[in-house]
BATI-774443 format. One line per field, with one value per residue (C-alpha): residue in three letters; x, y, z; residue number from 1. Coordinates in steps of 0.1 Angstrom, whole numbers, plus 5000, padded with zeros to 4 digits. Layout:
<rs>
res <- c(ALA|...) $
xx <- c(X|...) $
yy <- c(Y|...) $
zz <- c(Z|...) $
n <- c(NUM|...) $
</rs>
This chain:
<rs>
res <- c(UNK|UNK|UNK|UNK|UNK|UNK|UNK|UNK|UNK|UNK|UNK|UNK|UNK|UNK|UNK|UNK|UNK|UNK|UNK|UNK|UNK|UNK|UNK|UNK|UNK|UNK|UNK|UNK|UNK|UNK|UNK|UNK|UNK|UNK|UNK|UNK|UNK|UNK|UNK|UNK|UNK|UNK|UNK|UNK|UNK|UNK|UNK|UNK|UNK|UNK|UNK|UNK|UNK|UNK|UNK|UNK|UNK|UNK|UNK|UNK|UNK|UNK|UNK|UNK|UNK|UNK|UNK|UNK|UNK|UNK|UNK|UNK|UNK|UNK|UNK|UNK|UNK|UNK|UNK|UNK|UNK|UNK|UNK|UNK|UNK|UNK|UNK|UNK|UNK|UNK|UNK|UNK|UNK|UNK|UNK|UNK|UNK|UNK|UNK|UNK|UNK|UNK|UNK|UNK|UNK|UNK|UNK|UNK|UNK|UNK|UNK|UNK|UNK|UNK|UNK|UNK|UNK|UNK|UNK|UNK|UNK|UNK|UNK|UNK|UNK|UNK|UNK|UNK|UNK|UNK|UNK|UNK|UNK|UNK|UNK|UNK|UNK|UNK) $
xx <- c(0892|0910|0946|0962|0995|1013|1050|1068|1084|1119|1109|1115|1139|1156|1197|1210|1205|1184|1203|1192|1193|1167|1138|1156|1149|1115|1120|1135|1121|1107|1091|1061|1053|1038|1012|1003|1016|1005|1021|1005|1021|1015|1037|1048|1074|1105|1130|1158|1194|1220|1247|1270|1248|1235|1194|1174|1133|1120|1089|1096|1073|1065|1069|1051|1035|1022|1009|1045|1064|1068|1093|1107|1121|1144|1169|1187|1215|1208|1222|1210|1192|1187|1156|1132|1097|1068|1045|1011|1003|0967|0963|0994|0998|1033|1052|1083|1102|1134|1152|1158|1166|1192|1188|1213|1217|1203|1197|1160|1168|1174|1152|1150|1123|1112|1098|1072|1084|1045|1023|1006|0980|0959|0990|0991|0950|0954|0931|0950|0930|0944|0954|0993|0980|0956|0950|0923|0925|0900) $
yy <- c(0750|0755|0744|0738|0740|0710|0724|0725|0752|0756|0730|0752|0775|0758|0775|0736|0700|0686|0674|0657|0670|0646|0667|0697|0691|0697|0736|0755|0786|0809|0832|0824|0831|0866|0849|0817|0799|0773|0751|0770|0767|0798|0810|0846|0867|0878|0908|0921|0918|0885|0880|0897|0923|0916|0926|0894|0888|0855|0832|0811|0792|0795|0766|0782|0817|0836|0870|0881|0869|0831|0807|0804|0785|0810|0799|0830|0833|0864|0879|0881|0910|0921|0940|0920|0932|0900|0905|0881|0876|0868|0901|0920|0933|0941|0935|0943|0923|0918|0883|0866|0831|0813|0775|0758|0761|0732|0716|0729|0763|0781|0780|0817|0828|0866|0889|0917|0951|0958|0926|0918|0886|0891|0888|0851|0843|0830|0836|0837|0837|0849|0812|0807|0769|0777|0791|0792|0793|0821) $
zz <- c(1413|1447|1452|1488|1491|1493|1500|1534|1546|1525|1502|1468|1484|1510|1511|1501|1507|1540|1571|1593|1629|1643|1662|1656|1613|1616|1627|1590|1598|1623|1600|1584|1546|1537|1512|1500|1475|1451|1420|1394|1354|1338|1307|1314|1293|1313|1305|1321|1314|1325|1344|1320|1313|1280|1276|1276|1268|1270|1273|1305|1331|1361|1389|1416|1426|1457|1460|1465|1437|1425|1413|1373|1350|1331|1303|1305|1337|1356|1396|1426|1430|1392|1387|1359|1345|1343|1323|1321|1280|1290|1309|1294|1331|1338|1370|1383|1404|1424|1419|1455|1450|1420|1420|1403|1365|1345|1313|1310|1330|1361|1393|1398|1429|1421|1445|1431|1443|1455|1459|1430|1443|1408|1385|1384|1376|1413|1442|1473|1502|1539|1552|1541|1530|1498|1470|1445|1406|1386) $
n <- c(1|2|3|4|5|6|7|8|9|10|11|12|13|14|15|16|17|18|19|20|21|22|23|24|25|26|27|28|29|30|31|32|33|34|35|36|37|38|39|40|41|42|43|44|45|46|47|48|49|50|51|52|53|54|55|56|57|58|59|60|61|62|63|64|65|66|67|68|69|70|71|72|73|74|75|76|77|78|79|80|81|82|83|84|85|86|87|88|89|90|91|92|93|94|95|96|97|98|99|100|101|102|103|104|105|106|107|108|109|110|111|112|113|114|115|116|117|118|119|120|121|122|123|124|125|126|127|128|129|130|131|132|133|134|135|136|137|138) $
</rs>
């Protein structure tokens, strides 16, 4: 099955709500994406430690992936920054990654976007091809 990616630019991680600058709101970013990305569910487990430091492993979802990193659901709070080890229960492939992006807390969890410390574009089950816009499911 091939997926195309349906997001804008700063759609998931935009820094806060849109304004609207007129012409001016269609430019978010100059930089273009490293890597596809797709909305792709996948269960993975997630360990690391939270925000006060306590060790955490949990079973969360994922909202949407590249070969770079992806977007979580996590019910545990954790920083900016903190260092947290994927791993795929299908595969049992383990990835570490670097958390980049907190979305608010809420009742079913915390946006968290993760970025692998090496690029990992097999981790997910995902197919990424070159083109930023698609993505195909194996």
């Amino acid at each position: 099955m091939s997926l195309e990616n349906t997001c804008t630019e700063g759609q998931i991680d935009a820094p806060g709500p849109a304004v609207d600058y007129g012409p001016m709101s269609d430019v978010i970013s100059a930089t273009p994406r490293r890597s596809a990305r797709a909305f792709h569910k996948i269960r993975v487990q997630a360990q690391g430690r939270t925000h006060d430091r306590k060790k955490f492993k949990e079973t969360c979802e994922t909202v949407a992936v590249s070969a770079h990193g992806g977007l979580l659901l996590l019910k545990h709070e954790v920083d900016d920054s903190e260092m947290l080890v994927l791993t795929n229960p299908l595969t049992q492939e383990e990835q570490e990654c670097r958390v980049v992006y907190l979305g608010e807390p809420m009742e079913k969890g915390q946006r968290v976007g993760i970025e692998f410390l090496t690029p990992a574009p097999r981790f997910w089950g995902v197919e990424f091809r070159n083109e930023p816009s698609s993505a195909k499911i194996n």
